[in-house]
VMD Tcl script that builds the backbone (N, CA, C; Angstrom):
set m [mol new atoms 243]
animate dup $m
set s [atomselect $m all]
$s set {name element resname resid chain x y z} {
  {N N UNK 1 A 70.981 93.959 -27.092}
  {CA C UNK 1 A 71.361 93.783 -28.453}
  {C C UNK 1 A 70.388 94.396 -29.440}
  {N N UNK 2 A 69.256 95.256 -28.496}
  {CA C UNK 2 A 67.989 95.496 -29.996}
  {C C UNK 2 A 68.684 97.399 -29.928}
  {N N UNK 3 A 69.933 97.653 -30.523}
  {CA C UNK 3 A 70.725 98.911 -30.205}
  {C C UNK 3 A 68.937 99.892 -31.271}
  {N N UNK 4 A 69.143 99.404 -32.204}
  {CA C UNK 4 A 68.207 100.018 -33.099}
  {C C UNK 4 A 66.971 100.535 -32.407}
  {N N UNK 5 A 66.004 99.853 -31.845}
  {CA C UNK 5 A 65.385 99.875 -31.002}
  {C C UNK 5 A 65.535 101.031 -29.649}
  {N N UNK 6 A 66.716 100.584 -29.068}
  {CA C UNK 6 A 66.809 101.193 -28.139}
  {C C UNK 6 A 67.366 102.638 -28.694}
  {N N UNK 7 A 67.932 102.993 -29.642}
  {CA C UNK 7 A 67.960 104.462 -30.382}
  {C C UNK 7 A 66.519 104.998 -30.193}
  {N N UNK 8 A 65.667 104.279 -30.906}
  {CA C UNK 8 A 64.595 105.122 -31.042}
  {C C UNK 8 A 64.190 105.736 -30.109}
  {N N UNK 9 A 64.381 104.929 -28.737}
  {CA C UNK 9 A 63.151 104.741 -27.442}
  {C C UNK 9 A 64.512 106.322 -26.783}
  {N N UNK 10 A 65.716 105.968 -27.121}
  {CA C UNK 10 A 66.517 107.315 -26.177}
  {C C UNK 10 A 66.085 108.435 -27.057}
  {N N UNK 11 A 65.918 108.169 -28.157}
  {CA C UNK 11 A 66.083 109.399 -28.812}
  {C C UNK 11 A 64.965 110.348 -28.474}
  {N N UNK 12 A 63.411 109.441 -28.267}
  {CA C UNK 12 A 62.152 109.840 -27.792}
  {C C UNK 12 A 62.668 110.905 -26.607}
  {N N UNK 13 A 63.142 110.727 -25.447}
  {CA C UNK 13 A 63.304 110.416 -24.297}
  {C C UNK 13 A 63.624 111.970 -24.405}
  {N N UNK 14 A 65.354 112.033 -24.850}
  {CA C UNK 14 A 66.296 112.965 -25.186}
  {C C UNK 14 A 65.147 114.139 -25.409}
  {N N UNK 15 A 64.732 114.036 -26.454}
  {CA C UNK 15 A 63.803 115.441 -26.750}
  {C C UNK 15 A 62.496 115.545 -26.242}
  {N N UNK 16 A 62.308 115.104 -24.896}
  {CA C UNK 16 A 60.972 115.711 -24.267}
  {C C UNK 16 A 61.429 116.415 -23.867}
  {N N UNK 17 A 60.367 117.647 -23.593}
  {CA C UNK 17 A 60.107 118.770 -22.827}
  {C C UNK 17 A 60.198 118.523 -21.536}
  {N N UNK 18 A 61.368 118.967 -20.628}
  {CA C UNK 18 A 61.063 118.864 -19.172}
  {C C UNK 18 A 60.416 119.925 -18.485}
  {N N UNK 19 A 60.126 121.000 -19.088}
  {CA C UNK 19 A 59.380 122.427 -18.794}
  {C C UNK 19 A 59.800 122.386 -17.220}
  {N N UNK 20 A 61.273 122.206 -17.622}
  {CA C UNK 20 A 62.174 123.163 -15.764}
  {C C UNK 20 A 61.776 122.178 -15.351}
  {N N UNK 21 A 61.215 121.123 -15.031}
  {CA C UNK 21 A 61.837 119.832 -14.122}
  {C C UNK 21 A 62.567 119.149 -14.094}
  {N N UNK 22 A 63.773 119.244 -13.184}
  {CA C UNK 22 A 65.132 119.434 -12.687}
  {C C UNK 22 A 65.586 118.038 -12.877}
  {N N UNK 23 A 64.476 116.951 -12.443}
  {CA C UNK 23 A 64.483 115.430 -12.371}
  {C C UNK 23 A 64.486 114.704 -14.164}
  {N N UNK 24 A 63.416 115.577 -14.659}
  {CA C UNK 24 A 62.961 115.101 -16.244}
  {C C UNK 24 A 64.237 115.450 -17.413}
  {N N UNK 25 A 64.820 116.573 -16.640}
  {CA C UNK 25 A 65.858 117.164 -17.755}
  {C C UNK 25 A 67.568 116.332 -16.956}
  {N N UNK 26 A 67.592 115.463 -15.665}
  {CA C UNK 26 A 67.990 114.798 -15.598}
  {C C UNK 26 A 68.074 113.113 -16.624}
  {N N UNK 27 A 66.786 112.942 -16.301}
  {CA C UNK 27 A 66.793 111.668 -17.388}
  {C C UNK 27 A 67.174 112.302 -18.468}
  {N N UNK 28 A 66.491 112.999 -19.391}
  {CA C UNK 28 A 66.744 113.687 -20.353}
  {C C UNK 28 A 68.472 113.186 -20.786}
  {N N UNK 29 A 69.230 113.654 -20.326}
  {CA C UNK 29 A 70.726 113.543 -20.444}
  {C C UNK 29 A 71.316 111.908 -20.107}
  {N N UNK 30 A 70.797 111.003 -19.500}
  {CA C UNK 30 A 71.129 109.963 -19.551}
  {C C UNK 30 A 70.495 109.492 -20.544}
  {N N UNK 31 A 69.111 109.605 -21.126}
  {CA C UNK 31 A 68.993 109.273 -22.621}
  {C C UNK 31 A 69.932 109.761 -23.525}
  {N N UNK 32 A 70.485 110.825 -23.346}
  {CA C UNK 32 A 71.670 111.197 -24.688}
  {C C UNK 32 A 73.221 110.737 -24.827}
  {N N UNK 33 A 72.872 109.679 -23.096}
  {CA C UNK 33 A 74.020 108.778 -23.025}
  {C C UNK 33 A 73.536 107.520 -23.638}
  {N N UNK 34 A 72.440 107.238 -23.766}
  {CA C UNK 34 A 71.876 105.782 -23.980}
  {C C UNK 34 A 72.111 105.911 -25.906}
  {N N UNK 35 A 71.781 107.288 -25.986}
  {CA C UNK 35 A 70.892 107.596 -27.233}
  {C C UNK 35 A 72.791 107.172 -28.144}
  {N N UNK 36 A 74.203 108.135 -27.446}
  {CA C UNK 36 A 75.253 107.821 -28.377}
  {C C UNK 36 A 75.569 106.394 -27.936}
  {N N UNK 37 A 75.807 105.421 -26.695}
  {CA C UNK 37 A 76.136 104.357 -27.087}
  {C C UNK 37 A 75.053 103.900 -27.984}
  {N N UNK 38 A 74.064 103.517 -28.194}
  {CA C UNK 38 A 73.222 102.981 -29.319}
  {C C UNK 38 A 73.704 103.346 -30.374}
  {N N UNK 39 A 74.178 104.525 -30.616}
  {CA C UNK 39 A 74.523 105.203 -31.974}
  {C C UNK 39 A 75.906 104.275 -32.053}
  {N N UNK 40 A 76.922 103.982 -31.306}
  {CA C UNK 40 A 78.368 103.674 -31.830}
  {C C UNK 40 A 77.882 102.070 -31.856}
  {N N UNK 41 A 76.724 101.109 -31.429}
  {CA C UNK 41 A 76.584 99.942 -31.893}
  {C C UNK 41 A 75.815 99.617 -33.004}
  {N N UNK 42 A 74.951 100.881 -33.836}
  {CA C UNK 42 A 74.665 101.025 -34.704}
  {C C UNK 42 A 75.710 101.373 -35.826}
  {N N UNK 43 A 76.924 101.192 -35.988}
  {CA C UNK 43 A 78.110 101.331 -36.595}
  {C C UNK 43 A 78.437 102.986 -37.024}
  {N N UNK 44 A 78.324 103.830 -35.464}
  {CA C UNK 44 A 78.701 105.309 -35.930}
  {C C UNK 44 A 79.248 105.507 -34.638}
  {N N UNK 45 A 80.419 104.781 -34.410}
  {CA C UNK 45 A 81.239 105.042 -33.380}
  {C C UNK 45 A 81.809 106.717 -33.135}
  {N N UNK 46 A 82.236 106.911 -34.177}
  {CA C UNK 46 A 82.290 108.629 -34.457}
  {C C UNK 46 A 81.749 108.976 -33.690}
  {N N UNK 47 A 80.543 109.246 -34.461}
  {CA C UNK 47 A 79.433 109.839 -33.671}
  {C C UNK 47 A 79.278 109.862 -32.364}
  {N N UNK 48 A 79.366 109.358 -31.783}
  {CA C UNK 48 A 78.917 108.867 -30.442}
  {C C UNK 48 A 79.727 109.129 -30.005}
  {N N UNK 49 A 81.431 109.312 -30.260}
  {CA C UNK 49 A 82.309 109.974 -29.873}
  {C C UNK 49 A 82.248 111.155 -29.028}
  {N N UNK 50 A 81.892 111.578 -30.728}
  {CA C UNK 50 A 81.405 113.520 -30.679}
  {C C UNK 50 A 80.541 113.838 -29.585}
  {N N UNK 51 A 79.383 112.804 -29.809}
  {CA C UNK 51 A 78.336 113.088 -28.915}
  {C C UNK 51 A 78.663 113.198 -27.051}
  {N N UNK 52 A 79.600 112.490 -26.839}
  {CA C UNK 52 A 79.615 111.922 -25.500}
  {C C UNK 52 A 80.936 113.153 -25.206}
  {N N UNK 53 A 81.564 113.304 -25.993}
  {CA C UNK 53 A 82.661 114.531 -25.640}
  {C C UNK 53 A 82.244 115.554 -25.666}
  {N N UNK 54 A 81.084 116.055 -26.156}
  {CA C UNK 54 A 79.825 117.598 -25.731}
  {C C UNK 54 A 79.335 117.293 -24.985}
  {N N UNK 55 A 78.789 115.958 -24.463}
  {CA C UNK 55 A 78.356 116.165 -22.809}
  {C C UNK 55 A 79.612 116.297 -21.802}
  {N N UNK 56 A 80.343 115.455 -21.931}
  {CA C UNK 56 A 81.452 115.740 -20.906}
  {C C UNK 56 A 81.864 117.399 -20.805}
  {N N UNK 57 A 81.912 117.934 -21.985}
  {CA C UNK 57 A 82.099 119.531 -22.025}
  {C C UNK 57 A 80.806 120.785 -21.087}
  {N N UNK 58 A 80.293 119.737 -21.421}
  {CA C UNK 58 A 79.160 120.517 -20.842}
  {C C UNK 58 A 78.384 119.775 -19.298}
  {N N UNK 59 A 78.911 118.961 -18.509}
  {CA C UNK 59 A 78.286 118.305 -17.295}
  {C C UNK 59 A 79.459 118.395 -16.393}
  {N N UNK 60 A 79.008 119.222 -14.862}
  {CA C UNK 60 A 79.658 119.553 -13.752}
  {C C UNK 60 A 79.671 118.184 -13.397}
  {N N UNK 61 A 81.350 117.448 -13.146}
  {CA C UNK 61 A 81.276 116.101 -12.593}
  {C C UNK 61 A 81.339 116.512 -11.266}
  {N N UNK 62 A 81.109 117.388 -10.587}
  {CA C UNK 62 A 81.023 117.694 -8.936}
  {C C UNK 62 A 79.704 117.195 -8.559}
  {N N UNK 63 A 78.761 117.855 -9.531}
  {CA C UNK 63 A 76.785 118.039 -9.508}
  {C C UNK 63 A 76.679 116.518 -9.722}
  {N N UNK 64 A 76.924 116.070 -10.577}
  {CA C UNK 64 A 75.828 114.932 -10.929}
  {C C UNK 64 A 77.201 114.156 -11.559}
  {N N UNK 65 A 78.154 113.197 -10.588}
  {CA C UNK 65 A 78.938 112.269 -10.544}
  {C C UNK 65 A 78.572 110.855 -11.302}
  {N N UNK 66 A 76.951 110.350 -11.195}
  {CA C UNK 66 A 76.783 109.086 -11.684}
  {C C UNK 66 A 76.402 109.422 -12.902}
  {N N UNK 67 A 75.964 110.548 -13.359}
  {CA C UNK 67 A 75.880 111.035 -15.143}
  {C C UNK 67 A 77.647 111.044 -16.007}
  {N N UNK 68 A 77.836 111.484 -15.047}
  {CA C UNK 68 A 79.556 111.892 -15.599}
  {C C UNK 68 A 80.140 110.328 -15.618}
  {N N UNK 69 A 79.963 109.431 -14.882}
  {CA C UNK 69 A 80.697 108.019 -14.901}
  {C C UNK 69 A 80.201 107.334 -15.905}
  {N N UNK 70 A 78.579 107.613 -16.140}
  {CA C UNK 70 A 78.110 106.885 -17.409}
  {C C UNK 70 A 78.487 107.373 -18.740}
  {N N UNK 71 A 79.066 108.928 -18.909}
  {CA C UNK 71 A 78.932 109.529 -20.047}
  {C C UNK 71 A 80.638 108.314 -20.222}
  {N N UNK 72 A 81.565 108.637 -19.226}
  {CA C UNK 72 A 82.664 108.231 -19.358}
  {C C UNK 72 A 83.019 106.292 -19.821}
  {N N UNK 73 A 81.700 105.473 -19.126}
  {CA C UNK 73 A 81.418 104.273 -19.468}
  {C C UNK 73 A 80.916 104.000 -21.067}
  {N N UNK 74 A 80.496 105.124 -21.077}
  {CA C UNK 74 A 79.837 105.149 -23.098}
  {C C UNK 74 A 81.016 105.452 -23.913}
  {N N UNK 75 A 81.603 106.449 -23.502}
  {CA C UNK 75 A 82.469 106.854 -24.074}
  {C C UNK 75 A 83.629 105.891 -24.327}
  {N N UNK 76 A 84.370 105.000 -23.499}
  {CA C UNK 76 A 84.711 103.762 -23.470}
  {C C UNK 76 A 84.420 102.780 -24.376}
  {N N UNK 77 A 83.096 102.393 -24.238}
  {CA C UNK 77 A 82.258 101.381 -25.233}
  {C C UNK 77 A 82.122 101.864 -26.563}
  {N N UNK 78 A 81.877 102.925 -27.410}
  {CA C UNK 78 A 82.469 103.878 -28.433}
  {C C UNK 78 A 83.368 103.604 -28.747}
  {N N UNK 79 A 84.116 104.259 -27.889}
  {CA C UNK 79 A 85.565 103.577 -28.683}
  {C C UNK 79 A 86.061 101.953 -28.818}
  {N N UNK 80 A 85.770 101.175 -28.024}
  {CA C UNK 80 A 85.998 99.739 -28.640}
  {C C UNK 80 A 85.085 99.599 -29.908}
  {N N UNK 81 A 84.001 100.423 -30.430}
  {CA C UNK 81 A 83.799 99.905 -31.501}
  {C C UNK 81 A 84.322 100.205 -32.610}
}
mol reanalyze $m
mol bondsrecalc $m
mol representation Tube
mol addrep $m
């Protein structure tokens, strides 16, 4: 429930430098799942919309299946708000 909070801490996350580590620029992208649900319980459901429908545009659900289920679990929670 601390969505505010937890914005900040994805948003940190989202924009580190993984300098090509394959694992870091993994997290990386589940922070920008953390980062739009926080955003649509911070009352910018929109947003978080947008946000979660440019990752889906852009993430091979073949490669990395449990990124793609979470983008799709946010994306969900977004829209109920």
């Amino acid at each position: 429930g601390k969505y505010p909070e937890a914005l900040a801490g994805y948003t940190a996350v989202a924009g580190a430098n993984a300098n090509g580590d394959d694992a870091i620029e993994t997290y990386k992208q589940f922070a920008k799942v953390g980062q739009a649900i926080a955003t649509a319980h911070t009352g910018q459901p929109a947003d978080a919309i947008k946000a979660l429908n440019e990752l889906i545009a852009a993430t091979d659900p073949t490669r990395d299946q449990a990124l793609y289920a979470k983008i799709y679990n946010g994306l969900g929670a977004a829209h109920l708000k």
